[in-house]
Short mmCIF file of the C-alpha atoms (twelve columns), coordinates in Angstrom:
data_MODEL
# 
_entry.id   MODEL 
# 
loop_
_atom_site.group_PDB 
_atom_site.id 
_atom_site.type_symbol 
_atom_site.label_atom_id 
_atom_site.label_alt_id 
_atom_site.label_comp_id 
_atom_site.label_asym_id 
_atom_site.label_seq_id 
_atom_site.Cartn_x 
_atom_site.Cartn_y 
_atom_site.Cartn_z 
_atom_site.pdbx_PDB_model_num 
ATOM 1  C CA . UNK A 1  0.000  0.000  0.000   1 
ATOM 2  C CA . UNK A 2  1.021  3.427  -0.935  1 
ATOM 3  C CA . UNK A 3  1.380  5.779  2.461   1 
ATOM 4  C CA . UNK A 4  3.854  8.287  1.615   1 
ATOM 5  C CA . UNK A 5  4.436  10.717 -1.423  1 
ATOM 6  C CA . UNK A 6  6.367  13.549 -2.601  1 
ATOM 7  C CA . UNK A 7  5.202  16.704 -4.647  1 
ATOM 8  C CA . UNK A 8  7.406  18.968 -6.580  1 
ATOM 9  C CA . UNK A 9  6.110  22.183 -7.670  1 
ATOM 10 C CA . UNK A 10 8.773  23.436 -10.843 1 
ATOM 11 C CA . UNK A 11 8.020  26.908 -12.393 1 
ATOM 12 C CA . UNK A 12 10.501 26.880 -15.621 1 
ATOM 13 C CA . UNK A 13 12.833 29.764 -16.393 1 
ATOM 14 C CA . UNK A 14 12.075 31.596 -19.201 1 
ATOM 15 C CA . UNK A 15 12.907 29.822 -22.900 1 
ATOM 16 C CA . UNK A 16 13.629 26.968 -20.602 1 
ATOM 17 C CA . UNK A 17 10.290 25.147 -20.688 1 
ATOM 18 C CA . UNK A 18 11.025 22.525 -23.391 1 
ATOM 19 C CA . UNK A 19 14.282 21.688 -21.508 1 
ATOM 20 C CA . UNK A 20 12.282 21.022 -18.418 1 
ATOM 21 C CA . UNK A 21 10.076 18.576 -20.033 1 
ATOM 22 C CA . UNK A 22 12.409 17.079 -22.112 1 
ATOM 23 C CA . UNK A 23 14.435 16.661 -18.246 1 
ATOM 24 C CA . UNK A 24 11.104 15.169 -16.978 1 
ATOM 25 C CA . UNK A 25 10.949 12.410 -19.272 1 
ATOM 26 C CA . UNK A 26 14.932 11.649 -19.355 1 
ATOM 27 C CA . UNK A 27 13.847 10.977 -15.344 1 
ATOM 28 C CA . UNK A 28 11.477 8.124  -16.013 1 
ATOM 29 C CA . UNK A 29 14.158 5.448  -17.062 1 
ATOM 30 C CA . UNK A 30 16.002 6.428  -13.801 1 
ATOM 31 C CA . UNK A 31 13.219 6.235  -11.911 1 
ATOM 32 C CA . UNK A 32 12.370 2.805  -13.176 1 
ATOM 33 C CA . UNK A 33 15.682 1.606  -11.425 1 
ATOM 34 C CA . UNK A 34 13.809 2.474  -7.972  1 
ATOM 35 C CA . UNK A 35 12.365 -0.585 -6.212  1 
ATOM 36 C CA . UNK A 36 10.796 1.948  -3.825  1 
ATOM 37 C CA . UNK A 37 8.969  4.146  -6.053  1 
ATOM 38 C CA . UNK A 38 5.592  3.178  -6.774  1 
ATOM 39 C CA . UNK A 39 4.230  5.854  -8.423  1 
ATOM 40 C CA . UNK A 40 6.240  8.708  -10.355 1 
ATOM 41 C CA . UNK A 41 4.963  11.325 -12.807 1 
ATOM 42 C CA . UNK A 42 6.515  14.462 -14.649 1 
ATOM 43 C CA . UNK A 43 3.722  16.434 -15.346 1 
ATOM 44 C CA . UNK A 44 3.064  19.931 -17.182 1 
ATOM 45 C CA . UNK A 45 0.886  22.107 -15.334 1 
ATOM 46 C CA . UNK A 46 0.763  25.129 -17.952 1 
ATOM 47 C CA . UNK A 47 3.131  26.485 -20.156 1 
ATOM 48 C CA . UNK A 48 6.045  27.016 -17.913 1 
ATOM 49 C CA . UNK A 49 4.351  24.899 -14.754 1 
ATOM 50 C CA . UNK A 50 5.270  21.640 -14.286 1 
ATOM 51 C CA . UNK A 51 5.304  19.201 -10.960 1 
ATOM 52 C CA . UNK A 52 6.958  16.069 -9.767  1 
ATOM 53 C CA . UNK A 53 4.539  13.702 -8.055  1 
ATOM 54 C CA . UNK A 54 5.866  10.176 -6.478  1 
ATOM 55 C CA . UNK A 55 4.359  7.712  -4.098  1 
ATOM 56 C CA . UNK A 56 6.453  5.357  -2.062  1 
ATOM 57 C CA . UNK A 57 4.675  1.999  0.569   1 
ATOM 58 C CA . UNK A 58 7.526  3.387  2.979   1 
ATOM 59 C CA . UNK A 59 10.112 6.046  4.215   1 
ATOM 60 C CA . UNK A 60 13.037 3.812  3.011   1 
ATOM 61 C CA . UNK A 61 11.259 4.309  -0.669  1 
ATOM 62 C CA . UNK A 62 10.630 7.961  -0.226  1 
ATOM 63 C CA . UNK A 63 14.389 8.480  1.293   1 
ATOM 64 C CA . UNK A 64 15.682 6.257  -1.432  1 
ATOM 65 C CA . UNK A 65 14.366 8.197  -4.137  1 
ATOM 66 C CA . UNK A 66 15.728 11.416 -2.253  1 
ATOM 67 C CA . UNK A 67 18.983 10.628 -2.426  1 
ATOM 68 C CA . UNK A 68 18.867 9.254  -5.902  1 
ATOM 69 C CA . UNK A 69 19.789 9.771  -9.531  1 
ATOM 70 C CA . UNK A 70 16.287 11.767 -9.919  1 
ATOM 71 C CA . UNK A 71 16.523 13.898 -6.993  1 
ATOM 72 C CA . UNK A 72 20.551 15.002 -7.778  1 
ATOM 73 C CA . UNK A 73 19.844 15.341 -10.980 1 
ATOM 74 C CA . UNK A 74 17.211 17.805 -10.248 1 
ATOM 75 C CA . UNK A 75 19.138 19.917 -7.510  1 
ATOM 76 C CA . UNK A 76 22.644 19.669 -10.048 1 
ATOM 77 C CA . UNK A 77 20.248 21.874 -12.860 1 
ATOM 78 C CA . UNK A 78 17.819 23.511 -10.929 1 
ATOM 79 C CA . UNK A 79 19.502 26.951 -11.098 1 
ATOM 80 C CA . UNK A 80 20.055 26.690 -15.105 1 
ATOM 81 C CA . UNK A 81 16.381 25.397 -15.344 1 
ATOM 82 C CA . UNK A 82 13.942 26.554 -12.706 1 
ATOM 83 C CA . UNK A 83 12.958 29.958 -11.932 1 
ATOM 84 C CA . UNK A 84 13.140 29.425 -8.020  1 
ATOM 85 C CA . UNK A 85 14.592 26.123 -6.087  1 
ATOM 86 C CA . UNK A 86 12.340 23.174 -6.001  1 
ATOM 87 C CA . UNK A 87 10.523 23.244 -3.073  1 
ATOM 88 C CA . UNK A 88 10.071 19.206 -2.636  1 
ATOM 89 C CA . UNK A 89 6.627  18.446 -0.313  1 
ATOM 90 C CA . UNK A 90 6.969  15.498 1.666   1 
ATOM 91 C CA . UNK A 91 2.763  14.265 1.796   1 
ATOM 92 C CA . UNK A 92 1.296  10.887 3.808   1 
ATOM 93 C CA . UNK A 93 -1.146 9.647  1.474   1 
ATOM 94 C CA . UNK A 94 -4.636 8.852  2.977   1 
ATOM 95 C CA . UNK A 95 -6.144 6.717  0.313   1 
ATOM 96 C CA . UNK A 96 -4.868 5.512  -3.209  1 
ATOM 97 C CA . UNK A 97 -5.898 3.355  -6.297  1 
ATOM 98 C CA . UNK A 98 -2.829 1.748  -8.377  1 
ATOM 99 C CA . UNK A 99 -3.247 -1.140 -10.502 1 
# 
């Protein structure tokens, strides 16, 4: 069961937006490596929105995933991409359907 998640706001500098998304679907194969992860999306929110959403059964996932490819990856370009730090949301989950 899924009881813990993570939620990552990303605002994209300008001219940078195609960069991000092209970043958030580079992240997929290296999030695929995770045993931990459950759930993991990139999504686009608007034109220069977009938001990291993960779900993990545990806190071993969820710190896993922290100190993983993903997560250094993200910190390593965040000044060249994002228009302010990502501000990463640690969430419980309260109820969840995955198949």
């Amino acid at each position: 069961m899924v009881k813990f998640a993570l939620y990552v706001p990303l605002e994209a500098k300008s001219g940078k937006e195609e960069e991000v998304a092209a970043f958030l679907r580079a992240g997929l194969p290296l999030v695929n490596e995770e045993p931990g992860t459950v759930a993991w999306f990139g999504v686009r929110l608007g034109k220069s929105s977009f938001a990291i959403f993960d779900a993990f059964p545990d806190e071993e996932g969820r710190g896993a995933h922290l100190s993983g490819k993903v997560a250094a990856a993200l910190m390593a370009r965040a000044d060249e991409l994002f228009a302010s730090p990502p501000q990463i949301n640690k969430l419980d989950v309260l109820a969840a359907k995955l198949p």
